[in-house]
C-alpha positions as CSV (number, residue, x, y, z in Angstrom):
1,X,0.0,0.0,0.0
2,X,0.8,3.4,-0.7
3,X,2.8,4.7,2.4
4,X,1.6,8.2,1.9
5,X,-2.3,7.7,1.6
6,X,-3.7,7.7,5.0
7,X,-6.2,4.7,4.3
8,X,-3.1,2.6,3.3
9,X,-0.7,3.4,5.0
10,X,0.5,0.7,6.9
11,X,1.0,-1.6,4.1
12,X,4.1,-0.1,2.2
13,X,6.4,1.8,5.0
14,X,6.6,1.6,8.9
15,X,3.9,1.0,11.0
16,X,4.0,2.8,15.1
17,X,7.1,1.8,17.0
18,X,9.0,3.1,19.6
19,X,12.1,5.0,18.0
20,X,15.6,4.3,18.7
21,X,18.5,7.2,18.2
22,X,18.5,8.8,14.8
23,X,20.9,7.6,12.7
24,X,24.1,9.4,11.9
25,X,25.6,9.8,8.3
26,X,29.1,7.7,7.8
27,X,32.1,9.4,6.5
28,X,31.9,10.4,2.8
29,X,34.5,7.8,0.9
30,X,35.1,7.8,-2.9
31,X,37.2,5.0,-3.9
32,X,36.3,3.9,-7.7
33,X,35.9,0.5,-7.9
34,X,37.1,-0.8,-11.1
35,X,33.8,-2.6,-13.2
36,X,31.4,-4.5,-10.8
37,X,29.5,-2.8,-7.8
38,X,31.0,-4.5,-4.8
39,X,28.8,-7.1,-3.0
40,X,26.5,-7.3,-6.0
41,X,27.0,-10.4,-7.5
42,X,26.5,-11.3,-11.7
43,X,22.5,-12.1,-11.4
44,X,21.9,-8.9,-10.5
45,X,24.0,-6.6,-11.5
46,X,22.8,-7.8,-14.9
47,X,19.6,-6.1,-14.4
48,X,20.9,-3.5,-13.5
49,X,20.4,-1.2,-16.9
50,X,23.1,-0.2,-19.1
51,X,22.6,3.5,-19.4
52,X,22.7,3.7,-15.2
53,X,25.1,6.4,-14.3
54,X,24.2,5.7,-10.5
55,X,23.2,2.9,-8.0
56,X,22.1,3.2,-4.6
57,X,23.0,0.1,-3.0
58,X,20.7,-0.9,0.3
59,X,23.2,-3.9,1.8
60,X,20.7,-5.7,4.5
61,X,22.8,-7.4,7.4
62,X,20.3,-10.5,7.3
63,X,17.5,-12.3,5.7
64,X,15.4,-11.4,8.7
65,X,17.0,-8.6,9.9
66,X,15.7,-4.9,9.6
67,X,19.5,-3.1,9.4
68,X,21.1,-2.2,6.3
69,X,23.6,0.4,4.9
70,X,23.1,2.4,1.8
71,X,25.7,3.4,-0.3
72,X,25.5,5.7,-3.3
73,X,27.2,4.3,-6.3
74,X,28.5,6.8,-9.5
75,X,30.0,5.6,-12.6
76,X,33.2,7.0,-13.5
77,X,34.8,5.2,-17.1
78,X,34.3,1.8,-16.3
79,X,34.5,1.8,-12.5
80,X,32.1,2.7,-10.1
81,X,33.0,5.6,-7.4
82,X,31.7,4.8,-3.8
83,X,30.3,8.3,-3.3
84,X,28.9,8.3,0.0
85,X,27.2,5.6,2.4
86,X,24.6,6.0,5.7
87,X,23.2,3.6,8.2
88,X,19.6,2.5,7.2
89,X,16.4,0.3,8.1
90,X,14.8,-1.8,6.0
91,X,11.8,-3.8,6.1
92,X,11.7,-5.1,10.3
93,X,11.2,-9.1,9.8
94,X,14.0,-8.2,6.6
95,X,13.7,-9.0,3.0
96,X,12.2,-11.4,0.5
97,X,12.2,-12.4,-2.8
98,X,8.8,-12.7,-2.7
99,X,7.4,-9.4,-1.8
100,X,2.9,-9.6,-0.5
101,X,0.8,-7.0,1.3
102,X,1.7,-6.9,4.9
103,X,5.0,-9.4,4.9
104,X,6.8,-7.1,6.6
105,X,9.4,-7.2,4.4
106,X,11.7,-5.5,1.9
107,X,11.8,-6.8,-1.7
108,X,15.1,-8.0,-3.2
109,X,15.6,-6.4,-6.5
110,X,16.9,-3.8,-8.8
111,X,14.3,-1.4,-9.3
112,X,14.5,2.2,-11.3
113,X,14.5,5.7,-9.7
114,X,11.9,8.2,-11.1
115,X,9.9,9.9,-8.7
116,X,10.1,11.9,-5.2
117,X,8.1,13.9,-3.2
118,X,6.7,14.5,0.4
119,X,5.2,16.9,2.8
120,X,8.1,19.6,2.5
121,X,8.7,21.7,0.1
122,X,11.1,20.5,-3.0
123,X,14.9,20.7,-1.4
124,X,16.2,21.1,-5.1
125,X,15.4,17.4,-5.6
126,X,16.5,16.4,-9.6
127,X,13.8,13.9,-9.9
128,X,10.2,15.1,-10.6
129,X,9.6,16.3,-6.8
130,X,5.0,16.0,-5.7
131,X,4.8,18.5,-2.3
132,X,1.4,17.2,-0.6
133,X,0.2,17.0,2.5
134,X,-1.3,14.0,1.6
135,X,2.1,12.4,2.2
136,X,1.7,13.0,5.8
137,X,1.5,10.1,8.4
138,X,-1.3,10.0,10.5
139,X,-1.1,11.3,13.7
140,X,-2.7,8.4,15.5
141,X,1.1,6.7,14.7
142,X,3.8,6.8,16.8
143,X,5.1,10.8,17.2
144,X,8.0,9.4,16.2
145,X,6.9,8.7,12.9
146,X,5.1,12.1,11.8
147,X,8.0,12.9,9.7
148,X,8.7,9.8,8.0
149,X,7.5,11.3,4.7
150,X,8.7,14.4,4.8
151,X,10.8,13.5,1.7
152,X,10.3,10.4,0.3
153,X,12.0,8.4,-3.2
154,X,9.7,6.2,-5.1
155,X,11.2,2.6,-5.9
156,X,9.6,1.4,-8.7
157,X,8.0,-1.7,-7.3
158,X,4.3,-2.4,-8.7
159,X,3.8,1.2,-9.7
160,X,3.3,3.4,-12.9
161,X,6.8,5.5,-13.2
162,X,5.9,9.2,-13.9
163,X,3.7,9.2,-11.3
164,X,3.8,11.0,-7.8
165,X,5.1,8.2,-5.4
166,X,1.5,7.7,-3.7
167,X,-0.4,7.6,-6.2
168,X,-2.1,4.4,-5.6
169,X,-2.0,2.5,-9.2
170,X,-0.5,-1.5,-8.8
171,X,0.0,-2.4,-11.8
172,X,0.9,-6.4,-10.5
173,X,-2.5,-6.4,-8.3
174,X,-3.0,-5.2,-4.6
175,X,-1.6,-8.4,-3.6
176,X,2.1,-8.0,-4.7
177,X,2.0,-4.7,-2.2
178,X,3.6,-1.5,-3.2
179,X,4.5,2.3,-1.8
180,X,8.0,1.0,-1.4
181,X,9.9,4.0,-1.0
182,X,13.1,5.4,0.4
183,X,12.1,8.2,3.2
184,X,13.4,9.6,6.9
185,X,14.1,7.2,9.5
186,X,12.6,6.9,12.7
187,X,15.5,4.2,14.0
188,X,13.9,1.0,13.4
189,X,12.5,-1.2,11.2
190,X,9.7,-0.6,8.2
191,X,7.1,-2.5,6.4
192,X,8.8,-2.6,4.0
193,X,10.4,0.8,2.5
194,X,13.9,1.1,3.6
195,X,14.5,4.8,5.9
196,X,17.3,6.9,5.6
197,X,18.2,10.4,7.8
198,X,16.9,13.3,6.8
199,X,20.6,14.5,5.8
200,X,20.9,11.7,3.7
201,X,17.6,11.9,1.8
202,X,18.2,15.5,1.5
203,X,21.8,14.2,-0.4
204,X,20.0,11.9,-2.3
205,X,17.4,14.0,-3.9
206,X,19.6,16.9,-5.1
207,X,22.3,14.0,-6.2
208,X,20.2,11.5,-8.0
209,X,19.8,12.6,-11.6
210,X,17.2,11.5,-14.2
211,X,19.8,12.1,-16.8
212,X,22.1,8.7,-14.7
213,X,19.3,7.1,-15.1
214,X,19.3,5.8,-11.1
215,X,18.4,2.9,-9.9
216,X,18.0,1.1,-7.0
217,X,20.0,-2.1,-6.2
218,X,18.2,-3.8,-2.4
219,X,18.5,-7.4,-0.6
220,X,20.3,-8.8,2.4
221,X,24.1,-9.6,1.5
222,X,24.0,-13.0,1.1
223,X,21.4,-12.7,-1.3
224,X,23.0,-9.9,-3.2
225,X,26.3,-11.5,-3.7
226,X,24.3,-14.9,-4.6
């Protein structure tokens, strides 16, 4: 479901739970690694599209686990420079190659980057940026998740690309779930979405360009490498 639209909202992105500390960006690094994305093994980063310029890589910690780190990927030549990386959440019983309504989990996958938006005003976001306050979270959740959607970052999981990120269209059915998004963390796990700090989603929409053609590359580790 569409984290965003109040009626849904519990299906896509995290549901009330008690917040830990707020996650604190990691130092930038910007080695170029020479051809393949590290930990990213040859089934997927086949799928991942040739004209991609940059890949945000979510590396979960576990198959049930809701921890992860994302690190921004940007090609250079033939390598790949490791741009920047944060602490993250993912899905909080992990991820699944099998992604339903309510699982609770994260889908494994390389999935395109086309749309943003959220209850703030555009920060200079690249991609095609929807201000509503229909993003908003309802306020009978958890305080500490009334700013989840401040900014969010569609992944294009089950939805219609040149869309705003909750606009409720599944194209695979109700049943394969949807409104998987990247938005601000509220230090735990999701539904399903995976959260970032504000700081870093703030990076991430004035970095990722439409032009790089971004994508999205998400799973535990030992799926990922698989």
């Amino acid at each position: 479901m569409l984290c965003g639209f109040l009626t849904l909202a519990l299906a896509g992105c995290a549901a009330p739970r008690d917040a830990g500390p707020p996650a604190k960006p990691q130092a930038r690094a910007t080695a170029t690694v020479p051809m393949g994305i590290p930990g990213i093994g040859d089934r997927f980063q086949r799928h991942i599209p040739a004209g991609a310029r940059q890949v945000v890589a979510v590396y979960g910690e576990g198959i049930d686990a809701p921890d992860s780190t994302v690190v921004l990927y940007t090609k250079r030549g033939t390598g790949w420079d490791r741009t920047r990386s944060w602490p993250a959440h993912n899905g909080k019983k992990g991820w699944t190659t099998d992604h339903h309504e309510g699982d609770r989990r994260s889908p494994v996958g390389v999935f395109t980057l086309t749309d943003a938006g959220g209850v703030l005003k555009d920060p200079g976001s690249r991609l095609p940026y929807t201000q509503s306050a229909a993003f908003a979270a309802p306020r009978w959740w958890a305080k500490s998740h009334w700013h989840d959607f401040d900014y969010v970052i569609a992944i294009d999981y089950n939805r219609v690309k040149g869309t705003p990120p909750n606009d409720p269209t599944r194209p695979e059915g109700d049943r394969k779930g949807g409104g998987i998004w990247l938005h601000m963390d509220h230090g735990s796990g999701t539904s399903a979405c995976v959260s970032l700090s504000r700081s870093a989603m703030e990076y991430l929409l004035r970095t990722l360009d439409p032009a790089r053609h971004p994508v999205v590359v998400m799973g535990d580790r030992a799926a990922l490498a698989g």
